[in-house]
C-alpha positions in Angstrom: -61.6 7.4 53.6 -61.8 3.5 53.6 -63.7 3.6 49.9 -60.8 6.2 48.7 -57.9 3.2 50.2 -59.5 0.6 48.5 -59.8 2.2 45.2 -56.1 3.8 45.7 -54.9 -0.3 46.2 -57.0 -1.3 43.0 -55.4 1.1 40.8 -52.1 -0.3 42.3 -52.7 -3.5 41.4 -53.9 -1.9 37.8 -50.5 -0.3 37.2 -48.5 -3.6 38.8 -50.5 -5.2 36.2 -49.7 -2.7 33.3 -46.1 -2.9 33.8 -46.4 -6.8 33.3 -48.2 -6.8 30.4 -45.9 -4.3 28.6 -43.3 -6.9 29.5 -45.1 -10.1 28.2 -45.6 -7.5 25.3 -42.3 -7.0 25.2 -40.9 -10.2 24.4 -44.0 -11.4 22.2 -43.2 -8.2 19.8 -46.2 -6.6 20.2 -47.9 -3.5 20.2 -46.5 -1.8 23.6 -47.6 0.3 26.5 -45.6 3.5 26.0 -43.7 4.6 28.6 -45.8 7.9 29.2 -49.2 5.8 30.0 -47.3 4.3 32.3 -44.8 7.1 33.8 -48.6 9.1 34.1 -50.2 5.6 36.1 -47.7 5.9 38.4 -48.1 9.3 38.7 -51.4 9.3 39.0 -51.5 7.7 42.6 -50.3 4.4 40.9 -46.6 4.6 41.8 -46.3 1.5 44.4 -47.8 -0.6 41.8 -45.6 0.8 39.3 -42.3 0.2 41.4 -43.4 -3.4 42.2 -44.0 -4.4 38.9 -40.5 -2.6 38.1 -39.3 -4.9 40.3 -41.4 -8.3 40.2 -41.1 -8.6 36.2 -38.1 -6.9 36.2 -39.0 -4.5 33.6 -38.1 -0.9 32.2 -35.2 -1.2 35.4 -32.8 -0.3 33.2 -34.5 3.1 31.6 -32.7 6.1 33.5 -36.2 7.6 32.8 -37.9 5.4 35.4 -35.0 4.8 38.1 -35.3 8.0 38.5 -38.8 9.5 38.1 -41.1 6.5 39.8 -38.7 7.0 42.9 -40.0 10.7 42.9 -43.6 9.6 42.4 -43.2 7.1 44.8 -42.4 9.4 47.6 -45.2 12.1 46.1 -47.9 9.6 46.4 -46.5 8.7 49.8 -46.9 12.3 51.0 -50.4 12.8 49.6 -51.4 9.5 51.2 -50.0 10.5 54.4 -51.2 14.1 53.8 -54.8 13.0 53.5 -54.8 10.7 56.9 -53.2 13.4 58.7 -56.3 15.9 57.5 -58.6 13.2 58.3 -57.3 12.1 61.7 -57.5 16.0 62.8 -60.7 17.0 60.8 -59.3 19.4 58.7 
């Protein structure tokens, strides 16, 4: 369980990091990160990085696309989070 937290807080930090490199990207007019890659990052376990970086670089905040779906995955990935320490902590 601790090897599956600290790879969960890594790839965190990897979509925190994606969302500020599309920014710098952004305003250097090059070749982007579309939004998919990174809607799928933070679905993909990745979605408190995702909403940090949201919020940090202040980036795609705007997009109705993401104020509303990294919300969603931020609450999924919550549950699955807490879903897997509460099957752990009863040894199911």
């Amino acid at each position: 369980m601790k090897h599956l937290l600290i790879i969960w807080g890594l790839w965190n930090l990897a979509v925190f990091f994606m969302m500020g490199i599309d920014k710098w990207k952004a305003k250097h007019d090059r070749r982007r990160i579309s939004e998919k890659t990174l809607l799928l990052s933070c679905l993909a376990m990745g979605a408190i990085g995702g909403a940090t970086g949201m919020l940090v670089f202040h980036h795609k905040t705007r997009k109705r696309k993401f104020q509303i779906l990294v919300p969603i995955m931020l609450f999924l990935n919550a549950a699955v989070v807490f879903g897997m320490i509460y099957l752990t902590v009863n040894g199911l």
